[in-house]
N, C-alpha and C positions, 0 to 999 in steps of 0.2 A: 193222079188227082191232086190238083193242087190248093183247091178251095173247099174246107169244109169244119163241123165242128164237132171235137171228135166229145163223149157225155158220158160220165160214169153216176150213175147209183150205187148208193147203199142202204139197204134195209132196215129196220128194228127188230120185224119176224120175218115169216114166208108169207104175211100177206103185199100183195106187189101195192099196194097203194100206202105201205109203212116208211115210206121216202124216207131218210134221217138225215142223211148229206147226199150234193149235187158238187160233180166237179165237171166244167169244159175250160177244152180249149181250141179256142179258134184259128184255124189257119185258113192264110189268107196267102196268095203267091209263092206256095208252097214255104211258109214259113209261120210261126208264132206272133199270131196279130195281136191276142188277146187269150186273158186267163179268169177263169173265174169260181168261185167257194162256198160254197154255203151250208148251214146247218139245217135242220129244215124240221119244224115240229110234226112226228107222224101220224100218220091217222090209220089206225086206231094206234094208240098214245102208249104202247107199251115194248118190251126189250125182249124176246129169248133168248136165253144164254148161249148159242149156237152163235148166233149174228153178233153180241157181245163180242167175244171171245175172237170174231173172223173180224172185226172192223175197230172194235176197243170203244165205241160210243156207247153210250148207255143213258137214262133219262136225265140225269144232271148236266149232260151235255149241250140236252136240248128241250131241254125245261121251256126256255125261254126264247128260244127260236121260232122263225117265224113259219105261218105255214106255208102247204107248198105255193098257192097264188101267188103271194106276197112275193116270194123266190122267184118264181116264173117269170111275172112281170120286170124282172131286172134279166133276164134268160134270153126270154123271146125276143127283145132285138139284137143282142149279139147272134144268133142262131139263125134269126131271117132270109130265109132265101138259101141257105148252105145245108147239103145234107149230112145228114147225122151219123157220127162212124162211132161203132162200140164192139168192145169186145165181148162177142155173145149175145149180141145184138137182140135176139129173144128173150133176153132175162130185164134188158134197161129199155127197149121198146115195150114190155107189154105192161113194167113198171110207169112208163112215161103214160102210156093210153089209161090206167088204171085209175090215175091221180086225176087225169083229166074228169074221168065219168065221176068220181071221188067229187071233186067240189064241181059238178056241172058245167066246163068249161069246155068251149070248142076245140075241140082236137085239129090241127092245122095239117092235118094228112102228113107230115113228118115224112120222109123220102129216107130210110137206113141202109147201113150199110154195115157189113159183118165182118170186122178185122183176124176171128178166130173161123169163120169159113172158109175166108179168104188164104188161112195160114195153114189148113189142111190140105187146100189144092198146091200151094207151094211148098210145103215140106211135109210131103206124105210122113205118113211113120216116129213121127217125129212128137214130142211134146206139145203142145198147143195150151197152154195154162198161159196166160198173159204173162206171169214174170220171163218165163221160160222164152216166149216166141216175142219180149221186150230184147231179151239179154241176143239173140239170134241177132236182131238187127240194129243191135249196139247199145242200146238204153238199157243205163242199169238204174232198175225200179227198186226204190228207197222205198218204204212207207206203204208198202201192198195193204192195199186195200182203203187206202184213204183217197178217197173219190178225185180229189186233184190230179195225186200222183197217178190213179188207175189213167185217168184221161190222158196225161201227161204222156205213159206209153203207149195206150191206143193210136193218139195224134202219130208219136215216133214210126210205129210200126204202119199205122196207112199211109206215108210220106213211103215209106219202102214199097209195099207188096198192093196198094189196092191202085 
């Protein structure tokens, strides 16, 4: 696959519409077209120490950050027409559908695709944690769990195995 945008979430809690950060990155002829970052105010507006602790943001982060619409709309045309690759793909698709119903917005049927499914059919047995199945296929992931760098290896690892 040589076109597509690979999209990480991070949360504030366990509810999936607590967006906090959005990392893609776009590939385009099997290469890095485009990169993109953002902070993202969540709804509902609050931290569990669990997601703290896993991604290091917390409400001073994003006090002042904007919500997700305002994000999207700089989103949705880098992402247009390309499907969507994430690692775990069930945890940042049903976060993506969740936002949409969140502020009433039309869900654009989004096409995904799953870099950690994908990575259990090629290395049965084996580790499947995204730093783990980054490092496999040569990217070494800086910064786990900050939404850029998460995408940063997804993109890596679907240029390899999807």
């Amino acid at each position: 696959m040589n076109d597509f945008a690979a999209i990480d979430f991070e949360t504030a809690n366990n509810c999936p519409t607590s967006v906090c950060s959005v990392g893609v990155v776009v590939v385009r002829g099997a290469a890095v077209a485009d990169r993109f970052y953002s902070l993202i105010r969540p709804d509902p507006d609050y931290y569990d120490r669990f997601c703290q602790r896993v991604h290091g943001l917390g409400p001073d982060d994003t006090a002042g950050a904007p919500p997700f619409p305002e994000v999207w709309r700089q989103v949705a045309p880098l992402v247009e027409g390309l499907p969507l690759v994430a690692h775990n793909k069930q945890f940042d698709e049903r976060c993506l559908k969740a936002v949409f119903r969140c502020y009433r917005m039309d869900y654009p049927d989004y096409r995904f695709l799953c870099t950690l499914r994908q990575s259990r059919r090629v290395w049965p047995g084996e580790r499947h944690s995204l730093d783990a199945v980054a490092a496999r296929c040569g990217f070494d992931l800086k910064n786990h769990h900050h939404a850029l760098a998460d995408a940063e290896a997804c993109a890596a690892i679907a240029l390899q195995i999807l």
